[in-house]
C-alpha positions as CSV (number, residue, x, y, z in Angstrom):
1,X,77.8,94.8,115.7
2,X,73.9,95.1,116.4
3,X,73.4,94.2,112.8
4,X,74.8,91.0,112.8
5,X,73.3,88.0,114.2
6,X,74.4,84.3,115.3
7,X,78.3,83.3,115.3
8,X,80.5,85.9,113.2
9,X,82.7,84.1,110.5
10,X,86.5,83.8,110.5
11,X,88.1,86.7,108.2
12,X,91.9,86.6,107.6
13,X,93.6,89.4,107.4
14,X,96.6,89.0,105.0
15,X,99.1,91.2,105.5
16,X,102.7,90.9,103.6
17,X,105.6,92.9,105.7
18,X,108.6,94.2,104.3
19,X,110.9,96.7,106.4
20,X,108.1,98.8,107.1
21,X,109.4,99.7,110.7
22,X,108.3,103.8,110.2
23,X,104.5,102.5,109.9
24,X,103.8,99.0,110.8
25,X,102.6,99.7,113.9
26,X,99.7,102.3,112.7
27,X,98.9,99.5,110.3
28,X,98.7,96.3,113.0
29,X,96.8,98.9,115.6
30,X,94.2,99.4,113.5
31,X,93.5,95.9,112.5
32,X,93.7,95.0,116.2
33,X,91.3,97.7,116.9
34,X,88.6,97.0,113.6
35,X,84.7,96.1,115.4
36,X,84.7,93.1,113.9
37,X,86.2,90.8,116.6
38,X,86.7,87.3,115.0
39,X,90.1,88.3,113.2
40,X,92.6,85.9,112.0
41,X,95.3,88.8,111.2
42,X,98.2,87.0,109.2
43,X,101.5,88.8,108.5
44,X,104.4,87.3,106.1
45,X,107.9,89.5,106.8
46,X,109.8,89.0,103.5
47,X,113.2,88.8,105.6
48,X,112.7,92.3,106.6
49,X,116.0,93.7,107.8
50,X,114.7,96.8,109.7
51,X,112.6,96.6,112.8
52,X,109.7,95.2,111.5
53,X,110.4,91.7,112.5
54,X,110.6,92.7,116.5
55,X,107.4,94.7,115.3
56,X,105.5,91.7,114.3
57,X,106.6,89.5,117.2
58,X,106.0,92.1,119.9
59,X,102.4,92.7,118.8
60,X,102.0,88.6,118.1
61,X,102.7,88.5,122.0
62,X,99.9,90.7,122.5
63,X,97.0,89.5,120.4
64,X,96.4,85.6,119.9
65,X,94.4,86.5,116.9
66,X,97.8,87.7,115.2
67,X,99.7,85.1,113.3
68,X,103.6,85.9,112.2
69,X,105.5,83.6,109.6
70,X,108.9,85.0,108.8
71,X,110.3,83.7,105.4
72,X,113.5,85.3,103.2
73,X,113.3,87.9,100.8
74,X,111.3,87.6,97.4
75,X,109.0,90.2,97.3
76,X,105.3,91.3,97.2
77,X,104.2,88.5,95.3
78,X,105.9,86.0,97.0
79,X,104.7,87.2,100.0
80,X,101.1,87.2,99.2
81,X,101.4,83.7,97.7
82,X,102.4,83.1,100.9
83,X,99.7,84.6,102.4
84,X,97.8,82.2,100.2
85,X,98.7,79.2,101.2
86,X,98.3,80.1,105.1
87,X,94.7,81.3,104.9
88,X,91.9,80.3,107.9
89,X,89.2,82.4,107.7
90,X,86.2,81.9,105.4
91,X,86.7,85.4,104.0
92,X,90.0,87.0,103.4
93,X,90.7,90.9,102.8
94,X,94.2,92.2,101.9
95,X,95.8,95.2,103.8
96,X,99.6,96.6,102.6
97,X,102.3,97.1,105.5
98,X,102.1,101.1,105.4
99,X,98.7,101.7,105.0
100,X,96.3,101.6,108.1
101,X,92.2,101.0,108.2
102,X,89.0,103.2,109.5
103,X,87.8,101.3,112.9
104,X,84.6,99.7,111.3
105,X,86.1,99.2,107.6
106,X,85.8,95.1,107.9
107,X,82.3,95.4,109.7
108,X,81.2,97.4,106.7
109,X,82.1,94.7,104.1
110,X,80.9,92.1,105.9
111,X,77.7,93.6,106.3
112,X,78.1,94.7,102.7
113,X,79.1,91.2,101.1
114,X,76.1,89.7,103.4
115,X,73.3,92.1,102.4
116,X,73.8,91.4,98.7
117,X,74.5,88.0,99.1
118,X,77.9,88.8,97.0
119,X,80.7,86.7,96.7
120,X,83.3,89.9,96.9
121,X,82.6,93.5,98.5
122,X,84.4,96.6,97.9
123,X,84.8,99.9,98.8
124,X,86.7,102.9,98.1
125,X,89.9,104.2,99.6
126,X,91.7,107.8,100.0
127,X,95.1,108.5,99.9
128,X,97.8,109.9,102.2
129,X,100.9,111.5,100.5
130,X,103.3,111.3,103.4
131,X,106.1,114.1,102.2
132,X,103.5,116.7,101.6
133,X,101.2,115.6,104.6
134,X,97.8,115.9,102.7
135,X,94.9,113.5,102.5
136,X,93.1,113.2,99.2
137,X,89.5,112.3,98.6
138,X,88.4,111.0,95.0
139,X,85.2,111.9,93.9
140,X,81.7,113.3,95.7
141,X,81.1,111.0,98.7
142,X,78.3,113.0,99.9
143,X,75.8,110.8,98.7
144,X,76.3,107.0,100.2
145,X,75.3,104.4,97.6
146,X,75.7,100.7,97.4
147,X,75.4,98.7,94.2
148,X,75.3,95.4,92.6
149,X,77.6,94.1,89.5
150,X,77.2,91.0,87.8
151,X,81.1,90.2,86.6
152,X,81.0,91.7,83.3
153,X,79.6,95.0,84.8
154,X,82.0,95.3,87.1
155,X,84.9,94.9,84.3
156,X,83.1,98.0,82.9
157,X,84.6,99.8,86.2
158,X,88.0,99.1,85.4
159,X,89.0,101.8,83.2
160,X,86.7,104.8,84.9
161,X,88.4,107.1,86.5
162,X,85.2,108.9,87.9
163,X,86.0,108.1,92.0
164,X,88.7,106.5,91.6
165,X,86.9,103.0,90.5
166,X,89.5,102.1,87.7
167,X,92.7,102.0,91.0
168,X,90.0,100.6,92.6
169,X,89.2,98.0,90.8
170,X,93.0,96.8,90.1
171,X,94.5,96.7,93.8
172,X,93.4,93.6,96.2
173,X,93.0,95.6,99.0
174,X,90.0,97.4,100.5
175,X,88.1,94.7,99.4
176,X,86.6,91.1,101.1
177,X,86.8,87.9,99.4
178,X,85.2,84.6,100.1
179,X,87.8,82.7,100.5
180,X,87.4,79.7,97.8
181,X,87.9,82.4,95.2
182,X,91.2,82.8,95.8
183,X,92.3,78.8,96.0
184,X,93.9,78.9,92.3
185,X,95.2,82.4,92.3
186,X,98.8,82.8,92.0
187,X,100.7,86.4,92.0
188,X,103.7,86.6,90.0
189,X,106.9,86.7,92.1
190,X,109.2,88.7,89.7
191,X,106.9,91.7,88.7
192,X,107.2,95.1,89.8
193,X,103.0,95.5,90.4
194,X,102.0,92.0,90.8
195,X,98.2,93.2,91.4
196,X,97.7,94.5,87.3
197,X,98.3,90.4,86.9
198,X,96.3,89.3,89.2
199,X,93.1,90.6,90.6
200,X,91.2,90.6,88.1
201,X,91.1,86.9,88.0
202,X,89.7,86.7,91.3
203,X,86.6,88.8,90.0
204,X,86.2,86.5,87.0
205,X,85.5,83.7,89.8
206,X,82.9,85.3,91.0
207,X,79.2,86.1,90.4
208,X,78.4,88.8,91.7
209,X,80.3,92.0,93.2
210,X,79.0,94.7,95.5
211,X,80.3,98.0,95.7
212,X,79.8,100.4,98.5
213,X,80.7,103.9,97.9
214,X,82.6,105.1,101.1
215,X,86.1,105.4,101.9
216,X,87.5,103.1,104.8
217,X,90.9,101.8,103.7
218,X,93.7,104.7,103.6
219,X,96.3,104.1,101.3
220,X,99.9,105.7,102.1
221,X,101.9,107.1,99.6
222,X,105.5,107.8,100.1
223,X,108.5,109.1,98.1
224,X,109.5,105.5,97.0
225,X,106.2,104.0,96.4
226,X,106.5,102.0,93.3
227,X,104.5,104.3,90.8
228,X,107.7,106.9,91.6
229,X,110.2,105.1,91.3
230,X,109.9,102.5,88.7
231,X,109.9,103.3,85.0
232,X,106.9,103.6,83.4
233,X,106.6,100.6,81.4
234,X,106.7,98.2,84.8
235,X,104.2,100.1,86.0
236,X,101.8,99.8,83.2
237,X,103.1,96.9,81.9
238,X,102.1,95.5,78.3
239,X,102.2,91.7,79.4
240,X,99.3,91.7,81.9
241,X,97.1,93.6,79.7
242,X,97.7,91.0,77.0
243,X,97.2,88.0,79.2
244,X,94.4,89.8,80.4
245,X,92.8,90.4,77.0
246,X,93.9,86.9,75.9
247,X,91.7,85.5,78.5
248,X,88.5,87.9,78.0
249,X,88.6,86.9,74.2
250,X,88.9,83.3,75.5
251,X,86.2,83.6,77.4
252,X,83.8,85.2,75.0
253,X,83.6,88.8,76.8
254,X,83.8,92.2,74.6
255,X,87.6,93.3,74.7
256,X,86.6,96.5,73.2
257,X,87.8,98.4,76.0
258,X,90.8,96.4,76.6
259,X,92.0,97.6,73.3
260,X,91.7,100.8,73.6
261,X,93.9,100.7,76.9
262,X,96.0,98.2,75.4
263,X,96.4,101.0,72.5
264,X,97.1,103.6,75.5
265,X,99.9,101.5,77.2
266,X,101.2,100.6,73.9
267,X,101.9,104.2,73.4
268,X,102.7,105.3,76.6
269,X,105.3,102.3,75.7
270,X,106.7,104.1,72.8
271,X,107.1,107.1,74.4
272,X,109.7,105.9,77.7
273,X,111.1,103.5,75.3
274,X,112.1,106.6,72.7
275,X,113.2,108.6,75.6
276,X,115.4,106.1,77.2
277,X,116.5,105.0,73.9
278,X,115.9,101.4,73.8
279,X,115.4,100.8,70.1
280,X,114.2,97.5,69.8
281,X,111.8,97.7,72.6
282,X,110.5,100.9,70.7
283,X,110.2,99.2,67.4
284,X,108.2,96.5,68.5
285,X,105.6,98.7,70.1
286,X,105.3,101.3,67.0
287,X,105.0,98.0,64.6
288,X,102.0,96.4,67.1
289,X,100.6,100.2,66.7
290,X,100.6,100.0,63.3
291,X,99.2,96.9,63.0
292,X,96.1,97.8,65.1
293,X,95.8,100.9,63.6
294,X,95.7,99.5,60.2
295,X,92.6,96.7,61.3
296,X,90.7,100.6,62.7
């Protein structure tokens, strides 16, 4: 910490549980152990039924900085709405139940967010795919950079898939927040990836985003991660992208890009709905097609 000077801000860390017993502990560890010291680490179990509840109470017992509130089942969004409304810390970064953290990954964005005088810093992440035990690295990280967006340069990041930035830019983790950004966000309760809803709103209440191009936050993947095991069409769904674009149009911002993945979900829509046979659903998407295509 021989960078930072005078008192060291409160950061939450927000942590929504859900019968993660195989891998909460490498996840809790490592937020106990980040160089950062002032830690307010908040976990919601969402009526886990495994051990994760004796989990979160044993390492409670051990750490006064931990905070446990146990609520009944309602899912990931409910749980980080929960989260929400249970925040301390002036800055708040997310962290999912089976995924763990590099020792000095919270000292980094703080350092980061300070430096740029930025209102949100993120970094990058690699992945851990659990059945085939293999780490994967997106992108050339030989060559550490940090850079500044203004909000509407940052939204340019959200569909490049050079280093992972477009993953990057749609999951609320890996990422520190002040935390008055996040006093009027809500995540949907009944959606199968609440985050395609949801972050990008916190960007749009900020002014200005730092990036730092290094990977501290590993993100586990498992056999029934959501992107496996839901269909297609909740994982890309068509409704966020259109409340999404709604709200970029509303606010005066070029959508041009947002159609042209709008256009890409729309058919990747067509496609699952021909293949499971749900006619309807299929006719309404080839219709909005042809509409757009018609305006090209």
């Amino acid at each position: 910490m021989a960078k930072l000077k005078g008192p060291l801000p409160l950061i939450t860390v927000a942590i929504p549980v859900y019968n993660s017993e195989k891998h909460l502990e490498e996840c809790l560890k490592s937020i106990a152990e980040q160089t950062y010291p002032n830690l307010d680490i908040l976990v919601v179990n969402d009526g886990s039924t495994d051990l994760s509840t004796e989990i979160c109470e044993t390492y409670k017992a051990k750490d006064s900085r931990i905070r446990v509130f146990h609520k009944k089942n309602g899912g990931v969004g409910a749980s980080r709405n929960t989260l929400l409304s249970l925040l301390k810390g002036d800055y708040v970064t997310f962290v999912d139940n089976d995924d763990w953290l590099e020792k000095e990954h919270i000292e980094n964005l703080y350092e980061q967010l300070i430096m740029h005088e930025a209102e949100i810093a993120a970094a990058n992440f690699y992945t851990y795919t659990e059945d085939k035990g293999v780490f994967t690295f997106y992108g050339d990280y030989s060559n550490y950079f940090e850079k500044e967006y203004t909000v509407e340069e940052w939204f340019e990041e959200q569909y490049n898939s050079k280093n992972n930035m477009s993953q990057c830019f749609t999951v609320p983790w890996g990422k520190l927040y002040k935390r008055e950004l996040l006093s009027g966000i809500a995540f949907p309760e009944d959606k199968a990836v609440e985050d395609d809803y949801t972050t990008y709103m916190i960007y749009l209440n900020a002014k200005k985003i730092t990036y730092s191009h290094r990977q501290t936050y590993i993100h586990r993947k498992s056999g029934d991660s959501i992107t496996q095991t839901v269909d297609l069409t909740h994982v890309f769904p068509l409704q966020s992208i259109e409340e999404r674009l709604t709200l970029l149009a509303a606010l005066g911002r070029d959508i041009s890009r947002e159609v042209s993945a709008y256009q890409w979900r729309l058919t990747l829509h067509k496609k699952e709905h021909l293949k499971k046979g749900r006619m309807v659903e299929y006719r309404r998407v080839c219709e909005k097609l042809k509409l757009i295509n018609n305006v090209k």
